[in-house]
N, C-alpha and C positions, 0 to 999 in steps of 0.2 A: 429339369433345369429352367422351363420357364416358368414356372410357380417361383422359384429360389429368386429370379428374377427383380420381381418388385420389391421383395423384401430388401435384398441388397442396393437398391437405387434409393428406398425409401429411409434405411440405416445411411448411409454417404449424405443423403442431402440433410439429414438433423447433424449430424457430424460437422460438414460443410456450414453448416447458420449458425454454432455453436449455440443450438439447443441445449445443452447439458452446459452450460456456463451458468453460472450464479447469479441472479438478480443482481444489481445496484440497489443501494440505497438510495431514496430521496434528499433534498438539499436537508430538509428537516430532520429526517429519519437518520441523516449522518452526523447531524451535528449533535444531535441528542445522545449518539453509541458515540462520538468523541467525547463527550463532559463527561458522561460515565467512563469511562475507560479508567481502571485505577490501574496499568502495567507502571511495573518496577521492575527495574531489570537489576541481575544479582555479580556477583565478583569483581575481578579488579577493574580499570579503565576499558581497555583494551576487551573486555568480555562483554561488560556495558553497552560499550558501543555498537556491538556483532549484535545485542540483542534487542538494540533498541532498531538496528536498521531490519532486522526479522520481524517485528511487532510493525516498524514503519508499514513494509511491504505487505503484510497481513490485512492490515487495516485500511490499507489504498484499493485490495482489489475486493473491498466490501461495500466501499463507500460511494458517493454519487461521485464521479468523471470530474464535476467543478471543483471538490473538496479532495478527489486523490488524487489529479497534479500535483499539486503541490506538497501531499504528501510522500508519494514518490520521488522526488524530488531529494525528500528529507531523507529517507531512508536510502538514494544514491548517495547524498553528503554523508550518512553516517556510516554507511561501507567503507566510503574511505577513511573516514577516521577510524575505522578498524581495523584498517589494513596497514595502520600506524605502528611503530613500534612500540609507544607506549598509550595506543589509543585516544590521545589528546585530541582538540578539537582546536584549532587554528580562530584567527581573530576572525579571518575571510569566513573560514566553514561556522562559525558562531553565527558572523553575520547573515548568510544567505541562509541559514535555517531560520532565523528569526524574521527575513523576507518572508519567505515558505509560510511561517507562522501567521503573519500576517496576511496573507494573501487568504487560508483558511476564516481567518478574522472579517476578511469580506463579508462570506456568506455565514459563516456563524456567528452572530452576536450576542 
């Protein structure tokens, strides 16, 4: 049991630092995987929506902290527009995605 010991202390603390978490990207390295990004999302409004707030959230937990607020952000607005009965997007949720947008527009130029 004391051999098993360190192992198990030393498995908990990579656990614990989330060691096994994903790199970030850099401010650069983000804005270059957003210009590229050709996602289209397919079906009616309402499907769109669901898949563009999946693609949102994919792409936030890749990107640099400063550039996935905001896109986070986007992808809670567009959950809710999915959770629309006919997935439409409100003048309000137009608007603060297009903040969001903007706010990305910061750091990528």
């Amino acid at each position: 049991m004391k051999k098993l010991l360190p192992a198990v202390v030393l498995l908990a603390g990579l656990v614990l630092t989330g060691c096994a978490a994903t790199p970030k990207m850099t401010i650069p390295e983000s804005c270059a995987f957003l210009n590229q990004d050709t996602f289209v999302p397919t079906g009616n409004q309402q499907q769109q929506a669901e898949q563009i707030s999946k693609h949102y959230q994919e792409v936030a937990d890749k990107v640099a902290p400063e550039v996935a607020d905001p896109i986070q952000k986007m992808a809670d607005i567009m959950k809710q527009v999915a959770g629309t009965s006919l997935g439409a997007r409100s003048d309000e949720q137009t608007k603060q995605l297009t903040e969001q947008n903007n706010r990305i527009g910061e750091y990528c130029k």
